[in-house]
N, C-alpha and C positions, 0 to 999 in steps of 0.2 A: 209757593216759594217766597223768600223774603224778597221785598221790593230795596234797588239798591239803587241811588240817585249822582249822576256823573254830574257834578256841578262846578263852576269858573269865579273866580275872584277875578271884580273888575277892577280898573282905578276907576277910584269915584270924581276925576278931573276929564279924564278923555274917553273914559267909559269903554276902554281897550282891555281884552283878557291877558290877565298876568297869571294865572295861575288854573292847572284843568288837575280834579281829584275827586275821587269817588267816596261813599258816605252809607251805611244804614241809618244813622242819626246826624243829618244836615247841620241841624244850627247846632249841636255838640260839638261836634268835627270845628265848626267857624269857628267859636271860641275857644278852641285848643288853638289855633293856626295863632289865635291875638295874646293869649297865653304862651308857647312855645316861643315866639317873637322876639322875647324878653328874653333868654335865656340863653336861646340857640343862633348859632353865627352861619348863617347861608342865602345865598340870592334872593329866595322869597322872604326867610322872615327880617332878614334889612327890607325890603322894601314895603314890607308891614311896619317895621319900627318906624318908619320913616313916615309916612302915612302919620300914625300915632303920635307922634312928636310936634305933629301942626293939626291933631286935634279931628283926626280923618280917620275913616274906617274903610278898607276896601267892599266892595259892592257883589252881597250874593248872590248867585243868579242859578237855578237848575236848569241843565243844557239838557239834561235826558234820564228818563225812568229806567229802569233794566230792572235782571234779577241775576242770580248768582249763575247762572252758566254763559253768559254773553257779555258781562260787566268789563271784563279785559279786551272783548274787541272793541266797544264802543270809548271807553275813554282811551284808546291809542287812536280811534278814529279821529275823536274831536281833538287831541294835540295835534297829529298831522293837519288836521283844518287850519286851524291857528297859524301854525306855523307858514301854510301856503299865505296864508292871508298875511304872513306881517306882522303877527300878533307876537309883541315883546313877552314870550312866556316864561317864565321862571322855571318851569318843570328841570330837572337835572336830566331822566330818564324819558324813555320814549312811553310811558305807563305801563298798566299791565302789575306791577310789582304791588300794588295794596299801600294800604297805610302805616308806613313803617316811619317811628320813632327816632329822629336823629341820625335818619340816613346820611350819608353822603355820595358824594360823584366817586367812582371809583379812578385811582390814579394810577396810571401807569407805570411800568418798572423804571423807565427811563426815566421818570419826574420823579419817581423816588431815589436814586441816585443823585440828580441830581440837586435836591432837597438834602441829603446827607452830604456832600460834597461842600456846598455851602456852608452849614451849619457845624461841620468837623470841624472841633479844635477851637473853637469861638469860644473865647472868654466873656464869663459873666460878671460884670462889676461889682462890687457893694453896694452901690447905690442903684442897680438892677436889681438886686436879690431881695432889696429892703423894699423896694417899691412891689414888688411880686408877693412879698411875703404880708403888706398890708391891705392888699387889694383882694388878697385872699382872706386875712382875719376878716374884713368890714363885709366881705361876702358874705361869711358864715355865720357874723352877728345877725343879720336880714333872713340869710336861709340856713337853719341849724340841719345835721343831720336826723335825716327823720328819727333814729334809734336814741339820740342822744336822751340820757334822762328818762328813758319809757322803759316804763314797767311795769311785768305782765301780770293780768289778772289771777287771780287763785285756780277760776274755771281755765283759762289759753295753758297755765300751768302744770297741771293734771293732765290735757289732751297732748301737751308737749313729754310728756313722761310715759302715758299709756304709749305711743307711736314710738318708742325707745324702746320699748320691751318687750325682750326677746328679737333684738335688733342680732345680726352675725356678722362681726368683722369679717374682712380680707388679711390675709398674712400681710399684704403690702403695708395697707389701712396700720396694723397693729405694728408692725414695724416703724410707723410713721410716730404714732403715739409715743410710743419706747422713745425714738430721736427728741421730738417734743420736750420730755419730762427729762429727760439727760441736759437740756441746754439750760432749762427752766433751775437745773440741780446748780450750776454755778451764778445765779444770781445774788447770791449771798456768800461771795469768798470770805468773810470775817468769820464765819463760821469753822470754824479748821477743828481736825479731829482730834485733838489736845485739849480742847473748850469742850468736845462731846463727852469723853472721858471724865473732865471734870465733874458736868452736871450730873452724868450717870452715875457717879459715885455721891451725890446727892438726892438724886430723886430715885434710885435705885433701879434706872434702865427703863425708866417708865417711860415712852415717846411720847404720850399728849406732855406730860408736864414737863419735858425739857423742851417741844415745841412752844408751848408757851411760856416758857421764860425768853429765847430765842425769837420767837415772835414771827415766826417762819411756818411750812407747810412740810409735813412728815419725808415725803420726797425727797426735800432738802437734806436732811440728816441721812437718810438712806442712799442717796447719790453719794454723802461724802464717805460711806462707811463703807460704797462699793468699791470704792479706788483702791480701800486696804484688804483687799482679798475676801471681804465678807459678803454671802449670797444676799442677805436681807437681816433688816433686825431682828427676827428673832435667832440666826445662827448667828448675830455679832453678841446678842446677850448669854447667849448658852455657853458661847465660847468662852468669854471673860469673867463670868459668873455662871460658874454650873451648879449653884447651888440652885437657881431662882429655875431651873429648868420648866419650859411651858408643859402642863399639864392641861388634860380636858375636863371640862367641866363635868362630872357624870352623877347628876341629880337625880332622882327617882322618878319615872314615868307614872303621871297622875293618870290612874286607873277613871276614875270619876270624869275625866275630861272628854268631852263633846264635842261637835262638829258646830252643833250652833251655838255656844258657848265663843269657839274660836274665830268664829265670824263676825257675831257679837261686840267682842274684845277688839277683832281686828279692826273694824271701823272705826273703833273710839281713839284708835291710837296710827290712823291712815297705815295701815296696813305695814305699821313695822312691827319686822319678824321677831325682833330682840327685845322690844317692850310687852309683845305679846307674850315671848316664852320667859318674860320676868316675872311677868303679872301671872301666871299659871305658876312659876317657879319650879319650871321642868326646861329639859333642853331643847334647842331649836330647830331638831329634827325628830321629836316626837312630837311638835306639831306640823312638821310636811309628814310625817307619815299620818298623819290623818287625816291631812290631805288629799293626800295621794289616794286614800281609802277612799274620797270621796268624788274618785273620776278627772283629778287635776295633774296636772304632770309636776311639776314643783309650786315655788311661793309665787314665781312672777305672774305662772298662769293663774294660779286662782286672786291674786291682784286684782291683776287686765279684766277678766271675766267678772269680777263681782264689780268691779268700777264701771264696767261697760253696762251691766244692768241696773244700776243704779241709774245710771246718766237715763239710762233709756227709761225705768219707770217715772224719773223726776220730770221728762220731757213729755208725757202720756199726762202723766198728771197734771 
């Protein structure tokens, strides 16, 4: 069994226990307590800041060994000690609960009424809002968010993509998306379907090139074209222009073409399906059907599966 150590923070002035907590790694745990100090507002770590401030450390001491099946009667034991004895403890709870991160005391319903009763209806000044609002920038100058600016490797990129695929929403989930991309659709009202018309009669209904004139994301144009009764761009193009009607592409099936040819290919071009079936110059389900031929259910799985032994012979090697 793992050995688990019930240990007390003393004051290093009167040498009285302030604090009773349990630990696998003793002096770790200690310098989280002088660490978390800084940060977190509650009875023990003020009276750590405080300590701190006049250049004091409080004083570690192990009260008792255990292991993981007895650890919760013995540090309830040594708090009840304390406490008979006198002892100014900071603990909130009676122990037993572990080491948890940013606990607090639990408050009762009547303190939280009365918390909202107070607090109802209080106005906040300008010179309140301004003093909160820069106490907070100078915060974040000091401590930025951990994400800000970080970016991930090529390797955390791929295992973030493989773990994606062949992922199966919820109707909930995908109705959530739909609402998403509908509110995302009026971010750009200068857009109005009188400007889309225009361009369309310029670039000939082509969506990248009037997305990049517009400067905007395909969504956007297709939000606004939904409000005029049209399912998607290609029935708002067919309808207004039925000359340009979408056709399929039906290229001739390369007889000649391989399985390890397409695997080959596939790598050099990370496994997209459209630069593959360019590069062969056949269509892009006469290479899942070779796929398929060779025991894979579609493109995602033979993706996943040739990335995953790849990773795995590059980590053997």
């Amino acid at each position: 069994m793992i050995d688990i150590f019930i240990y007390g923070l003393l004051d290093p002035d009167t040498g009285k226990c302030r604090y009773v907590g349990k630990a696998n790694n003793v002096e770790k745990r200690y310098y989280n307590h002088l660490r978390e100090s800084k940060k977190t507002n509650s009875y023990k770590h003020n009276w750590i800041q405080q300590l701190l401030t006049q250049d004091k450390k409080p004083q570690l001491k192990i009260l008792e060994v255990c292991n993981e099946l007895n650890w919760v009667e013995k540090e309830k034991w040594w708090i009840r000690y304390f406490k008979k004895n006198k002892q100014p403890l900071t603990n909130l709870t009676e122990g037993g609960d572990g080491c948890v991160l940013f606990k607090r005391h639990p408050i009762s319903e009547e303190t939280k009424q009365k918390i909202s009763q107070t607090l109802m209806g209080h106005p906040v000044s300008e010179e309140s809002r301004k003093k909160m609002s820069d106490r907070m920038n100078k915060y974040l100058e000091t401590n930025p968010p951990i994400q800000l600016g970080r970016k991930h490797s090529e390797e955390s990129r791929k295992k973030m993509s493989l773990s994606l695929l062949g992922r199966k929403l919820s109707p909930e989930h995908k109705s959530n998306i739909k609402l998403a991309v509908q509110r995302r659709g009026d971010t750009r009202k200068d857009i109005t379907f009188e400007k889309i018309l225009e361009q369309c009669s310029v670039y000939n209904f082509k969506q990248i090139k009037i997305c990049e004139y517009f400067k905007c994301d395909r969504h956007i144009l297709t939000y606004r074209i939904q409000k005029y009764g049209y399912r998607n761009w290609l029935d708002f193009r067919n309808k207004l222009n039925p000359e340009s009607n979408f056709k399929v592409d039906k290229r001739p099936f390369p007889k000649s073409l391989s399985f390890e040819q397409i695997l080959e290919q596939s790598q050099k071009c990370d496994f997209k399906l459209t630069k593959v079936s360019d590069y062969f110059d056949c269509d892009r389900h006469f290479v899942v059907k070779i796929v398929r031929k060779n025991g894979y259910k579609d493109w995602k799985d033979f993706k996943k599966k040739i990335s995953v032994e790849q990773a795995y012979l590059q980590k053997v090697g």
